[in-house]
py3Dmol code that shows the C-alpha trace and the ligand (Angstrom):
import py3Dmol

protein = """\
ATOM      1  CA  UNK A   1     192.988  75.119  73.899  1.00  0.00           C
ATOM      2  CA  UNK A   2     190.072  77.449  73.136  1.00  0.00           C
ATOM      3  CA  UNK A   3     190.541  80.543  71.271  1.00  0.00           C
ATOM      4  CA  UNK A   4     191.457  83.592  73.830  1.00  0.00           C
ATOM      5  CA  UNK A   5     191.705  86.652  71.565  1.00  0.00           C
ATOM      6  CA  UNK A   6     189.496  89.724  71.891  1.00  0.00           C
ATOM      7  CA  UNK A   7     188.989  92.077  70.126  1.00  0.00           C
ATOM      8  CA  UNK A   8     187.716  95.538  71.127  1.00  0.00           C
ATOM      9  CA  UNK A   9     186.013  97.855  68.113  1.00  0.00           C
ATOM     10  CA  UNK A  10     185.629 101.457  69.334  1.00  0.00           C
ATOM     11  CA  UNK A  11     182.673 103.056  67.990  1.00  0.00           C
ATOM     12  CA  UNK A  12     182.672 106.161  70.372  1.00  0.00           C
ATOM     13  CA  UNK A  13     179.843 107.381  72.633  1.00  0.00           C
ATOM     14  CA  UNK A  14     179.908 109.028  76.129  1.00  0.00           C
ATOM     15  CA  UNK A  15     182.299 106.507  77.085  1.00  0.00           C
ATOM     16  CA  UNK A  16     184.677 108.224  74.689  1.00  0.00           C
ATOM     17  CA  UNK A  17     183.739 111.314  75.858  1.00  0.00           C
ATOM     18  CA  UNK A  18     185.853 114.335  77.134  1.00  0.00           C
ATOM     19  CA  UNK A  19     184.454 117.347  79.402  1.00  0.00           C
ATOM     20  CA  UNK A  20     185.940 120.283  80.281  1.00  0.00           C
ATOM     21  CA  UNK A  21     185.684 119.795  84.317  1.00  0.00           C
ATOM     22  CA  UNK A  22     186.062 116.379  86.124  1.00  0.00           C
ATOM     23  CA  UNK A  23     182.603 117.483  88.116  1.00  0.00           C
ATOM     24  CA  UNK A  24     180.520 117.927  84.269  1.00  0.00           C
ATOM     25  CA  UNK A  25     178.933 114.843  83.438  1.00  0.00           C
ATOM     26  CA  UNK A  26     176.398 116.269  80.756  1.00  0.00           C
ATOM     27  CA  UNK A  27     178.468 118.936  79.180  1.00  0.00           C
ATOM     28  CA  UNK A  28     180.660 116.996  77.347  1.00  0.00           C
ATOM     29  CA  UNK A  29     181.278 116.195  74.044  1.00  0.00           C
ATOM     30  CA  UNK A  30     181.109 112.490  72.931  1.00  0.00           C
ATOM     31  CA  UNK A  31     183.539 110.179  71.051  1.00  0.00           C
ATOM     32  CA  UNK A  32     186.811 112.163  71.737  1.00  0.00           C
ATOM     33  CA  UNK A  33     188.850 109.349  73.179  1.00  0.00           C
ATOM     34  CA  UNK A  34     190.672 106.527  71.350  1.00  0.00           C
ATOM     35  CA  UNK A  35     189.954 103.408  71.914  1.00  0.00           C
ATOM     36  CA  UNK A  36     193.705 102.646  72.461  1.00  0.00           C
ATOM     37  CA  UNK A  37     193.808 105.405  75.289  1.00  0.00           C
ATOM     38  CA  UNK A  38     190.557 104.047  76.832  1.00  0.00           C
ATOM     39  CA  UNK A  39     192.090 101.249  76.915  1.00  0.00           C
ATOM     40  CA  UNK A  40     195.236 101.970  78.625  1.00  0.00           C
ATOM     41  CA  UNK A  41     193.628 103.320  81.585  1.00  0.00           C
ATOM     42  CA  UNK A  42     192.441  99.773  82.345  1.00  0.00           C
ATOM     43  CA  UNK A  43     194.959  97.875  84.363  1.00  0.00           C
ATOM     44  CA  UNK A  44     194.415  93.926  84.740  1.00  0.00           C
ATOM     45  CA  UNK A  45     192.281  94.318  81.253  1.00  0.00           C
ATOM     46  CA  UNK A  46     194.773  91.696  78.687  1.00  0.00           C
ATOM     47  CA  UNK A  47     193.747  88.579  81.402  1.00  0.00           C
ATOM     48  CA  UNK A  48     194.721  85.430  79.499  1.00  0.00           C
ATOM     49  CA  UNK A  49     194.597  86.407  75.776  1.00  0.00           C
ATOM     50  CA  UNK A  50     195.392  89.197  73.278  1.00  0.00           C
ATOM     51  CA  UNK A  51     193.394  92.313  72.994  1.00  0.00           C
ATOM     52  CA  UNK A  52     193.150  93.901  69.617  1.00  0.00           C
ATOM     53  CA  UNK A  53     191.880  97.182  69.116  1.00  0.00           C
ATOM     54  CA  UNK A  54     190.235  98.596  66.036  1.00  0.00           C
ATOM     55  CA  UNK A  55     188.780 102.645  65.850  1.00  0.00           C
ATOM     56  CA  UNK A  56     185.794 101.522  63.485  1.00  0.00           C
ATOM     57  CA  UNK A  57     184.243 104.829  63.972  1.00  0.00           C
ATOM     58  CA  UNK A  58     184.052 107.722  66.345  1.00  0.00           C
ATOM     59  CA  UNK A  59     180.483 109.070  66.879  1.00  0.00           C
ATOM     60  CA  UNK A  60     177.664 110.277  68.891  1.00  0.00           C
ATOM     61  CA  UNK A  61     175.515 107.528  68.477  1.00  0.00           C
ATOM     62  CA  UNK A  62     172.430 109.904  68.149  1.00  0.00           C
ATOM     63  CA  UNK A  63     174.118 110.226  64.761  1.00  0.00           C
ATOM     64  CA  UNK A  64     174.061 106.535  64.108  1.00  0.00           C
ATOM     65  CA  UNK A  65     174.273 105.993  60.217  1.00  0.00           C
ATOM     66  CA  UNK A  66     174.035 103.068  57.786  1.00  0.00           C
ATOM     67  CA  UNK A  67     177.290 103.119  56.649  1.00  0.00           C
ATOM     68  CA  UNK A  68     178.722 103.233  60.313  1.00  0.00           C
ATOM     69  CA  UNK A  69     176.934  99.933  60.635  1.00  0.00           C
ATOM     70  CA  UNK A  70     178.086  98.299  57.227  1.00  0.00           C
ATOM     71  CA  UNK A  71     181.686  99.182  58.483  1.00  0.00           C
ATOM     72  CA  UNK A  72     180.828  98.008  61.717  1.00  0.00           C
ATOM     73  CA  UNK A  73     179.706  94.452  60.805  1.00  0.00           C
ATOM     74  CA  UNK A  74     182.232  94.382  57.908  1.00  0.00           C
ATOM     75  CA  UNK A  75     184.997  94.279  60.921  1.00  0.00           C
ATOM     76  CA  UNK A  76     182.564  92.119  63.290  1.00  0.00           C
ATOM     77  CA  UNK A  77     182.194  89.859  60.631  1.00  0.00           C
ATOM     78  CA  UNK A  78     185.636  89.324  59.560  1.00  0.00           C
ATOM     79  CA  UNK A  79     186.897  89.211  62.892  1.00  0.00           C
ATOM     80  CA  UNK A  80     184.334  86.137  64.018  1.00  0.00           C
ATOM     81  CA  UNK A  81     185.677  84.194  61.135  1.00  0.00           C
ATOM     82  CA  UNK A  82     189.246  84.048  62.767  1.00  0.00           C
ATOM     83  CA  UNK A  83     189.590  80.844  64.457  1.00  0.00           C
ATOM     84  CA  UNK A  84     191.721  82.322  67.518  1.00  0.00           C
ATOM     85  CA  UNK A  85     189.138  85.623  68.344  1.00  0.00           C
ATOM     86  CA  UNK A  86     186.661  84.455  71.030  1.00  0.00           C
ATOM     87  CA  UNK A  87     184.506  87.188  71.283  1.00  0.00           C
ATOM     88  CA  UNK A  88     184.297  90.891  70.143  1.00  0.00           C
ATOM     89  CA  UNK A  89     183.509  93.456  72.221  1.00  0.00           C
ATOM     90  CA  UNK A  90     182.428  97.368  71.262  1.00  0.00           C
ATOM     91  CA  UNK A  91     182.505 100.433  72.964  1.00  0.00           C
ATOM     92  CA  UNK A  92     179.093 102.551  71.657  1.00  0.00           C
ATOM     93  CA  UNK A  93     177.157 105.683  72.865  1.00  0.00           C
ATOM     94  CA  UNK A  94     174.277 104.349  74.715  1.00  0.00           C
ATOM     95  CA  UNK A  95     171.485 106.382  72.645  1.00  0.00           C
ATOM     96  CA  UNK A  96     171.095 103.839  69.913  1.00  0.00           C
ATOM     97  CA  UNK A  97     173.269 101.001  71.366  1.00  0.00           C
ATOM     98  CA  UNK A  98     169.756  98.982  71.507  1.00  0.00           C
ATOM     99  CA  UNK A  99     169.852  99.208  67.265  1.00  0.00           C
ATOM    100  CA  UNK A 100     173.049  98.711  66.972  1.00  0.00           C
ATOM    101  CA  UNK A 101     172.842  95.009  69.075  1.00  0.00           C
ATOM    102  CA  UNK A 102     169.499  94.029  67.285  1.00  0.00           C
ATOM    103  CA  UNK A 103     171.286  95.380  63.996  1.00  0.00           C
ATOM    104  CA  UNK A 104     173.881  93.019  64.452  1.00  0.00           C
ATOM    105  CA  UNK A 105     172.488  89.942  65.891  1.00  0.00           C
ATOM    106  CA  UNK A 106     169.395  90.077  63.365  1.00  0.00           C
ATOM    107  CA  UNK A 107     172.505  89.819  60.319  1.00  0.00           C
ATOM    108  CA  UNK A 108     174.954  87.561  62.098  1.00  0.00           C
ATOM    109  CA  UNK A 109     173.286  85.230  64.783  1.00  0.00           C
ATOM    110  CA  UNK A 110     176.678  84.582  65.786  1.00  0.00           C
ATOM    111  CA  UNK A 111     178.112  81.899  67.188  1.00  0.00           C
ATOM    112  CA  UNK A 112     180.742  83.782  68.998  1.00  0.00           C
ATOM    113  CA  UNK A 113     179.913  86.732  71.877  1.00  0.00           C
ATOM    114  CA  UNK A 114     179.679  90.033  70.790  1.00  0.00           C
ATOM    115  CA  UNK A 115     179.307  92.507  73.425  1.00  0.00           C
ATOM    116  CA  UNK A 116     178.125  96.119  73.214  1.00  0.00           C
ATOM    117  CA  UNK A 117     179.011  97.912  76.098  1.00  0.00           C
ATOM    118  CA  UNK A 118     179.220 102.017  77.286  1.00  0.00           C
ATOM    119  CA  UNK A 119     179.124 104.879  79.863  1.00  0.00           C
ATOM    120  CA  UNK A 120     176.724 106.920  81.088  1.00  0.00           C
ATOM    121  CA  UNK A 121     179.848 109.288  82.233  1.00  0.00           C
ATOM    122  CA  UNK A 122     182.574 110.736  80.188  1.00  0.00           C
ATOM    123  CA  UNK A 123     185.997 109.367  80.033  1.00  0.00           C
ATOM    124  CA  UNK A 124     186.910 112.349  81.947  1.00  0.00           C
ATOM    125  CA  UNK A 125     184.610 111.947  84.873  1.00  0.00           C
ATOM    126  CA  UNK A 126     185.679 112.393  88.826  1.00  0.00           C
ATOM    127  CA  UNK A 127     183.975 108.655  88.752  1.00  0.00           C
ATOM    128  CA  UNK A 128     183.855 107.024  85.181  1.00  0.00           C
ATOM    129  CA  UNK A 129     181.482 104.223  84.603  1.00  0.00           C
ATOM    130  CA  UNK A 130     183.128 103.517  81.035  1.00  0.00           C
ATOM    131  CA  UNK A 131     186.506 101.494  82.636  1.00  0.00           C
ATOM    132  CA  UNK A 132     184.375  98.647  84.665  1.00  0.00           C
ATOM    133  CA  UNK A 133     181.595  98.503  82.142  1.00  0.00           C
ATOM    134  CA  UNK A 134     184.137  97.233  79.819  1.00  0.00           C
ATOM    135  CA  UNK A 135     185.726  95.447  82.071  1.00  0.00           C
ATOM    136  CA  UNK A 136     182.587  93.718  82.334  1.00  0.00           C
ATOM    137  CA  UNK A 137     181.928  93.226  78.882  1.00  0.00           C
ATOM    138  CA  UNK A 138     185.507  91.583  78.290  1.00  0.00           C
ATOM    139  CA  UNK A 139     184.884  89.263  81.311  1.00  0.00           C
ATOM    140  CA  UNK A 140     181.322  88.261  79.296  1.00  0.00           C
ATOM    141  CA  UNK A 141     183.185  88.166  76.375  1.00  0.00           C
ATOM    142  CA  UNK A 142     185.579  85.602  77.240  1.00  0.00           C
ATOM    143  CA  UNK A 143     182.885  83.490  79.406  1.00  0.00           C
ATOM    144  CA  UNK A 144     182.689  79.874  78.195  1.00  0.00           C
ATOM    145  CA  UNK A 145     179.458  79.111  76.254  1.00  0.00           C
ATOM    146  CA  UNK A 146     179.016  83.001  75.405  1.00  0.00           C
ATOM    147  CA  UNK A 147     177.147  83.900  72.513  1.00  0.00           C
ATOM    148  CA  UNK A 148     175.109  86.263  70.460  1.00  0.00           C
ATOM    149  CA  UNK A 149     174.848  89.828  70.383  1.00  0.00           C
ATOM    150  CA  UNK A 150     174.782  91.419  73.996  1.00  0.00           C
ATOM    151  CA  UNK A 151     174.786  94.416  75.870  1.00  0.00           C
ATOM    152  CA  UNK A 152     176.645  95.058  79.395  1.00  0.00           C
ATOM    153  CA  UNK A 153     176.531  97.882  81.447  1.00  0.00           C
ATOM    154  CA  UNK A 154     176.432  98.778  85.041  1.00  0.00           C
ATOM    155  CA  UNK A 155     177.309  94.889  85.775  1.00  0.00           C
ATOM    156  CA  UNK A 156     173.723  93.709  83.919  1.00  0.00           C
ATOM    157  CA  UNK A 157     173.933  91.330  80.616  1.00  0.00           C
ATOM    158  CA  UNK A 158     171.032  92.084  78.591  1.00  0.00           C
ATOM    159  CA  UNK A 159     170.144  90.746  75.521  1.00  0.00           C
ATOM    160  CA  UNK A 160     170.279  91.978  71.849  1.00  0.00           C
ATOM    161  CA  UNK A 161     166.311  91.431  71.332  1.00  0.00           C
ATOM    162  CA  UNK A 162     165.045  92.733  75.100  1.00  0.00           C
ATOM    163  CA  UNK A 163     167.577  95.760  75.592  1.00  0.00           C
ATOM    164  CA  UNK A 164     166.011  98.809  75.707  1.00  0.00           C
ATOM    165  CA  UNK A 165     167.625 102.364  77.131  1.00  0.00           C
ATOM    166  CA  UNK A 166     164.805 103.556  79.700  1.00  0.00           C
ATOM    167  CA  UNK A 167     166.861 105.861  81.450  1.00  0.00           C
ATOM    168  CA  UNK A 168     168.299 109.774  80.561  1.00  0.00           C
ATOM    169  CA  UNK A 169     171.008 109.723  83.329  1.00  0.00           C
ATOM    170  CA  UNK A 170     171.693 107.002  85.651  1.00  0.00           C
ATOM    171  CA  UNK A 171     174.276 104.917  85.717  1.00  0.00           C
ATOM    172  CA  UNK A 172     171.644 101.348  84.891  1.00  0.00           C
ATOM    173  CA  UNK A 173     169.735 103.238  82.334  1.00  0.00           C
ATOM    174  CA  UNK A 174     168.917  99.501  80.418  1.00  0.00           C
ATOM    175  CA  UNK A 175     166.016  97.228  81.417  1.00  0.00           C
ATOM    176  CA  UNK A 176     165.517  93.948  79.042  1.00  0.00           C
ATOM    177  CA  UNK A 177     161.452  94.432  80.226  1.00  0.00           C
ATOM    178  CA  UNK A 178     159.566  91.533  81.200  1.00  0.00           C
ATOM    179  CA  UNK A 179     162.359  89.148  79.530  1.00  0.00           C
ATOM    180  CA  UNK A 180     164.413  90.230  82.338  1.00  0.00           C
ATOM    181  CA  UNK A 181     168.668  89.991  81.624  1.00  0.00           C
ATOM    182  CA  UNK A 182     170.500  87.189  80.498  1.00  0.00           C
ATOM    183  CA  UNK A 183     172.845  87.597  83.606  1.00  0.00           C
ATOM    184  CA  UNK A 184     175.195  89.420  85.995  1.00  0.00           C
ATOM    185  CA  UNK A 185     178.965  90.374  86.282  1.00  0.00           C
ATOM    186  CA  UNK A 186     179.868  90.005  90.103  1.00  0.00           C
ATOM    187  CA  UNK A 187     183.623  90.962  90.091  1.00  0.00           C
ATOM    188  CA  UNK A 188     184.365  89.442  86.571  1.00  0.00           C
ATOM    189  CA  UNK A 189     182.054  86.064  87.167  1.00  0.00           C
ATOM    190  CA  UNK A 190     179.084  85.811  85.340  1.00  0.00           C
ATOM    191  CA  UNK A 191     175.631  84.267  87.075  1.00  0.00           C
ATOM    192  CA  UNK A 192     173.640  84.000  84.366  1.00  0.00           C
ATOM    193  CA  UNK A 193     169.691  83.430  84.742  1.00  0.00           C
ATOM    194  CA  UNK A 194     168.468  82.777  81.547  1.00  0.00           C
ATOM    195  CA  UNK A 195     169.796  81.696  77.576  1.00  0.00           C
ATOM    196  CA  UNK A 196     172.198  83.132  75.228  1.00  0.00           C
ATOM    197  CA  UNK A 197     170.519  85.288  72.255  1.00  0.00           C
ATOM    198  CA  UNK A 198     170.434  81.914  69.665  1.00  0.00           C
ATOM    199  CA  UNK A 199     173.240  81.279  66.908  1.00  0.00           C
ATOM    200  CA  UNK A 200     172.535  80.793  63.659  1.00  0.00           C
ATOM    201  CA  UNK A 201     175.207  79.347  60.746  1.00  0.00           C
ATOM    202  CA  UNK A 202     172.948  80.151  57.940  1.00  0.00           C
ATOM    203  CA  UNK A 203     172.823  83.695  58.613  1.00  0.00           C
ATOM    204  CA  UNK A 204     176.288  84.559  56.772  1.00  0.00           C
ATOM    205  CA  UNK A 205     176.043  84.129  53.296  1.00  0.00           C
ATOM    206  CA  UNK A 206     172.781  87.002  53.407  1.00  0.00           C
ATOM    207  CA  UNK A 207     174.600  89.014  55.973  1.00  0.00           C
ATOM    208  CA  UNK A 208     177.355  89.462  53.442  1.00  0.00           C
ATOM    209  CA  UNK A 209     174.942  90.905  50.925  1.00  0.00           C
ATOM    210  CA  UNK A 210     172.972  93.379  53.168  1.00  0.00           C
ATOM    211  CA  UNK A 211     175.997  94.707  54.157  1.00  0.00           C
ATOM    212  CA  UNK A 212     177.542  95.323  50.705  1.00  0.00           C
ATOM    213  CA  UNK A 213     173.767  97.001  50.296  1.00  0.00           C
ATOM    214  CA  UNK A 214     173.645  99.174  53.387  1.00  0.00           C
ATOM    215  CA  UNK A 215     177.460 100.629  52.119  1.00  0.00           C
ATOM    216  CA  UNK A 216     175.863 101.542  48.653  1.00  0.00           C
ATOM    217  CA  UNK A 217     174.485 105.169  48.022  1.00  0.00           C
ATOM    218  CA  UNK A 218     171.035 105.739  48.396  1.00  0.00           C
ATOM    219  CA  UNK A 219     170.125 101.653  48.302  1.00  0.00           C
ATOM    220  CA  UNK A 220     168.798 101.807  52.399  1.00  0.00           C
ATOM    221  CA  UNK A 221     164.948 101.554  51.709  1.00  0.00           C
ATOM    222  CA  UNK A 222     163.593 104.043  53.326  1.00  0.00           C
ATOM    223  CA  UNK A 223     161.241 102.654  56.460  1.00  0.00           C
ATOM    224  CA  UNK A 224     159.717 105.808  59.314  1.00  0.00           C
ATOM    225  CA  UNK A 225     158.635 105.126  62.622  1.00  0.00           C
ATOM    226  CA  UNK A 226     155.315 107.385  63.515  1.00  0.00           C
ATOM    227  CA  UNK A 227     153.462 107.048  66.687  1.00  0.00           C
ATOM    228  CA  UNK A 228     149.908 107.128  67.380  1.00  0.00           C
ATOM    229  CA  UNK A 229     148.609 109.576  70.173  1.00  0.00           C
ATOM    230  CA  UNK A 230     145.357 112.106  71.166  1.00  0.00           C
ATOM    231  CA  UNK A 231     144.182 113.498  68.072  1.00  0.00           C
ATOM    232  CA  UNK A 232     146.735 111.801  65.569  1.00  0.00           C
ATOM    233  CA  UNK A 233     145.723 111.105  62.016  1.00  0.00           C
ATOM    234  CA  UNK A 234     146.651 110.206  58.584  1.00  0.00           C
ATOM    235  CA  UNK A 235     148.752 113.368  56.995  1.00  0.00           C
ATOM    236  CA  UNK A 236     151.849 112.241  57.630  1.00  0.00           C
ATOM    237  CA  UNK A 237     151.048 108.885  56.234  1.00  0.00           C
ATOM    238  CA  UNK A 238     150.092 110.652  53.187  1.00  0.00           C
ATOM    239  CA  UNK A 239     153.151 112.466  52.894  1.00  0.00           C
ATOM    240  CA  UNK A 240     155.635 109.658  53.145  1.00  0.00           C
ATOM    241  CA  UNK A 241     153.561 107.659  50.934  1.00  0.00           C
ATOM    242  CA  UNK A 242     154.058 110.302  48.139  1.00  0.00           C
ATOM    243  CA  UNK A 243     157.644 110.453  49.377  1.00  0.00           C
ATOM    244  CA  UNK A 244     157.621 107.183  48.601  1.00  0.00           C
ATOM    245  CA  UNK A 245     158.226 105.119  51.412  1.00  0.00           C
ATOM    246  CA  UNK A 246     158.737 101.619  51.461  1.00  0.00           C
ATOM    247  CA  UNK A 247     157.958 100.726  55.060  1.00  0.00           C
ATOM    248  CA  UNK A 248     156.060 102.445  57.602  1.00  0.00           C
ATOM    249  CA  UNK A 249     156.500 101.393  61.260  1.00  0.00           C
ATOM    250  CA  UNK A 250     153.589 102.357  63.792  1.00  0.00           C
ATOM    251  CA  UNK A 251     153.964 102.741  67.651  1.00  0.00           C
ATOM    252  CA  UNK A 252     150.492 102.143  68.208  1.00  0.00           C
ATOM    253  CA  UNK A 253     149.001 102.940  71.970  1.00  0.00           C
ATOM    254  CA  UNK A 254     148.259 100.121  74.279  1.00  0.00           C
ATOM    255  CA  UNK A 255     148.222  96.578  72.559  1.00  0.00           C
ATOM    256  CA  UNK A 256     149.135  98.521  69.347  1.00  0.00           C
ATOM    257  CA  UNK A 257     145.841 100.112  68.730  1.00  0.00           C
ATOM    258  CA  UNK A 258     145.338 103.375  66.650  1.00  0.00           C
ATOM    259  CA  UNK A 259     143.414 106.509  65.693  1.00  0.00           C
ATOM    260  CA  UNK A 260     140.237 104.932  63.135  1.00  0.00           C
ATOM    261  CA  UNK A 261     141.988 108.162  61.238  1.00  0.00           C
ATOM    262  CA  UNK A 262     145.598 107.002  60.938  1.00  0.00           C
ATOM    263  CA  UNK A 263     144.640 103.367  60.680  1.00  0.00           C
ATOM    264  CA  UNK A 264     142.486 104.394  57.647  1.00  0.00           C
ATOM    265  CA  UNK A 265     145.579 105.936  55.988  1.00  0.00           C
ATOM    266  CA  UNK A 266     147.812 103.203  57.077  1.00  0.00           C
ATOM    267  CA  UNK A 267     145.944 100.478  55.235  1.00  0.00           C
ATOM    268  CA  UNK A 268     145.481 102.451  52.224  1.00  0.00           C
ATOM    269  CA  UNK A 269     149.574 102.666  52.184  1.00  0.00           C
ATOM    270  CA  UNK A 270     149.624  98.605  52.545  1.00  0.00           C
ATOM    271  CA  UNK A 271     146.906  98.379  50.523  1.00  0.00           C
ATOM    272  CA  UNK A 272     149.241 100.556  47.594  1.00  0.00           C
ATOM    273  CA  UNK A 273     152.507  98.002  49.099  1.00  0.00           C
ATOM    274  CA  UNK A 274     154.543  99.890  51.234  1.00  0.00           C
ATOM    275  CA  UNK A 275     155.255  97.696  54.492  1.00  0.00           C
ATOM    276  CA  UNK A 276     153.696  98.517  57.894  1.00  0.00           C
ATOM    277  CA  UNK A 277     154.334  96.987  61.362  1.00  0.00           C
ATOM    278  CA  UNK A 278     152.236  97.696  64.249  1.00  0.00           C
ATOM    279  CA  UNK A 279     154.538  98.333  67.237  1.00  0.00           C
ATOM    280  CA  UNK A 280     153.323  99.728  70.746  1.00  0.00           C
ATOM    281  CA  UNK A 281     154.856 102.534  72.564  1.00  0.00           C
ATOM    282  CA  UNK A 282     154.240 101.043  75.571  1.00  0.00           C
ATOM    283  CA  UNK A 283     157.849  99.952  77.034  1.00  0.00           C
ATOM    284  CA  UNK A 284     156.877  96.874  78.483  1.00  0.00           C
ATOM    285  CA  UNK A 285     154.410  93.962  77.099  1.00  0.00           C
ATOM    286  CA  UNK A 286     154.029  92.828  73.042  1.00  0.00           C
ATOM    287  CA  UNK A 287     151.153  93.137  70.925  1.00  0.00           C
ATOM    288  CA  UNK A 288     149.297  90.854  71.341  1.00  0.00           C
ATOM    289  CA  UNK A 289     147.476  89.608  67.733  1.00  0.00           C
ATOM    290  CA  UNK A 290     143.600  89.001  67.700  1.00  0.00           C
ATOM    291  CA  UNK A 291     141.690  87.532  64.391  1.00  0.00           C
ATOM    292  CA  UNK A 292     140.675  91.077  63.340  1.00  0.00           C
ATOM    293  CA  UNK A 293     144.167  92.616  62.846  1.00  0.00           C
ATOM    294  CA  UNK A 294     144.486  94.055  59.777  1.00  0.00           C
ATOM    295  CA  UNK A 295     148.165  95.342  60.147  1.00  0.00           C
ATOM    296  CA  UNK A 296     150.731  92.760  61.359  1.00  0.00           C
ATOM    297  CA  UNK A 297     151.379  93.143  64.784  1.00  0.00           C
ATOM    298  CA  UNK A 298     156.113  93.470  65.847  1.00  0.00           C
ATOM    299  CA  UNK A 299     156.218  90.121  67.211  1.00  0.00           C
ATOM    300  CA  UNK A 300     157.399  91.627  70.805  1.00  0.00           C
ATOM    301  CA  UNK A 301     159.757  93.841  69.345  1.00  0.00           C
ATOM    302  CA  UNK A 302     160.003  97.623  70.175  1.00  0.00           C
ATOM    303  CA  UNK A 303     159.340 100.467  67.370  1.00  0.00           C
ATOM    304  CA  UNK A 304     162.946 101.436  66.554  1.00  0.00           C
ATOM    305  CA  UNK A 305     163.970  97.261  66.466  1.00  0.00           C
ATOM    306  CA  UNK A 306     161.034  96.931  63.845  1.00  0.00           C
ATOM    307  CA  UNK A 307     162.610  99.404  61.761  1.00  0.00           C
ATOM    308  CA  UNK A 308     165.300  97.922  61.679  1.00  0.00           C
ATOM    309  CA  UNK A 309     164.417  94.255  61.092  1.00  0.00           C
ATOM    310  CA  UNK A 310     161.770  95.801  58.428  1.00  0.00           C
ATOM    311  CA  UNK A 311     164.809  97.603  56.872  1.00  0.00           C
ATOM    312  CA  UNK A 312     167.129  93.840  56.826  1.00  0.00           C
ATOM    313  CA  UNK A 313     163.861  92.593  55.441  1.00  0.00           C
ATOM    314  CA  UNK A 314     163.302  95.009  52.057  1.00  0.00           C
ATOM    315  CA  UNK A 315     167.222  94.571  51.620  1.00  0.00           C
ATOM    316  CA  UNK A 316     167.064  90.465  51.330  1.00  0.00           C
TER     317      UNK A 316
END
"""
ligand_1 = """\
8
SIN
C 175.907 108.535 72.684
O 174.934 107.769 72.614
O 176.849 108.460 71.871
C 175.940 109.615 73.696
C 175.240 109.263 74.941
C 175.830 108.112 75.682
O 176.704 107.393 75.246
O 175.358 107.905 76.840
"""
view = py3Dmol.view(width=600, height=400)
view.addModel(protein, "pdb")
view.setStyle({"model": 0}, {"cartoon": {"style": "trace"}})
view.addModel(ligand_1, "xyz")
view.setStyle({"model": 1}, {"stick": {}})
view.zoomTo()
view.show()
């Protein structure tokens, strides 16, 4: 018999959120509600297995922080290693949710789903979103063949690499860009159209040591995301460089191209060995690499998923 446990880590978010009106569905405040009392207002959610629930942290996810996420896949961690869990689940502000998933399956490649999922409405809306969303993510969760990191929201699987919020208020504010989703939930079936996010055994034993590092005070190396635009140049570079910064990531315009004035103070940081990453603000497409690149080019992924593979990078 295959493993049926689940286990649902509450992070907070808007899905947590509490408002003073049923009608107010921006003047709330975020990560007010347990996740044991979002929970309960889910009839039909326990299905065949246990569900566990764990309050790993309760934020705004604006306010993201490194040791959130060393807690975070502490618990994710430990709980994949127990033979009867079959998938994790987490309830997250939708802000940052797309670092969070690429956080997570850039450490753990896991074998095992583990599904990030959300609300665009507070708990306290006339209409929540946050009760099928994670209805939909448990359903994903405890598909068979379900793996890797994944988001779910507004019935759309999309996954950890691809997710990207492109929305301020509707209810589908993800798009996974020209990868398209992994899948759909239709009334808790999945129809997927495309692969899992890949698994990946070795991953553990280095996963264990970032995370001790990202807990520790002060050891996150310090990696900024600037962007390139009308007029931009190479000030800011300067400063962080005497800041010292260890990696710089750039959200270049187009395929990733930049101001001759920032690009000249760019590769005078590489050339001195801090890190830089050529990213594109553009939302859809990757930069694409030509002979005469002098600054690596993100390998399809967006600015604020560079930082953060960068960041897992200086720490190994
Ligand atoms: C948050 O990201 O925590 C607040 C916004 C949201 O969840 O939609």
């Amino acid at each position: 018999m295959p493993p049926q446990n689940i286990v649902i880590l509450g992070t907070g978010g808007t899905i947590a959120g509490r408002a003073a009106s049923a009608s107010d569905n921006i003047g709330y405040t975020a990560a007010q509600v347990g996740i044991a009392e979002l929970l309960a207002a889910i009839p039909g959610l326990t299905g065949a297995g246990t569900v566990l629930t764990e309050q790993v942290a309760q934020v705004d996810s604006k306010d993201m922080s490194f040791a959130v996420w060393a807690k975070l896949a502490a618990r994710v961690s430990h709980y994949l290693a127990q033979p009867e869990v079959r998938g994790i689940v987490i309830t997250h502000g939708t802000d940052t949710l797309e670092e969070t998933a690429f956080f997570l399956q850039a450490l753990l490649a896991p074998a095992k789903p583990v599904v990030l999922t959300c609300a665009m409405r507070p708990a306290t809306a006339l209409a929540p979103d946050g009760p099928q969303n994670l209805l939909d993510a448990v359903a994903t969760a405890r598909h068979p063949g379900a793996q890797g990191v994944v988001a779910v929201c507004a019935g759309v699987i999309h996954g950890a690499a691809d997710v990207q919020k492109v929305h301020t208020y509707r209810l589908d504010p993800f798009s996974s860009g020209d990868a398209g989703p992994i899948g759909y939930v239709e009334e808790g079936q999945l129809r997927l159209v495309r692969n899992w996010p890949q698994a990946d055994a070795e991953r553990a034993p280095g996963a264990a040591r970032s995370i001790s590092s990202l807990a520790g005070p002060g050891a996150v190396p310090r990696v900024e995301i600037i962007m390139n635009h009308a007029g931009a140049g190479g000030a800011i570079v300067q400063a962080l460089q005497a800041q010292g910064v260890q990696g710089l990531v750039v959200a270049g315009t187009g395929n990733g191209s930049l101001h001759h004035e920032l690009e000249a103070a760019l590769l005078t940081a590489q050339a001195a060995g801090v890190k830089v990453i050529r990213a594109s603000r553009c939302f859809s497409g990757r930069v694409l690499p030509t002979p005469a690149d002098k600054i690596p080019d993100s390998e399809g992924l967006s600015p604020v998923k560079t930082r953060v593979k960068l960041i897992l990078q200086l720490l190994a």
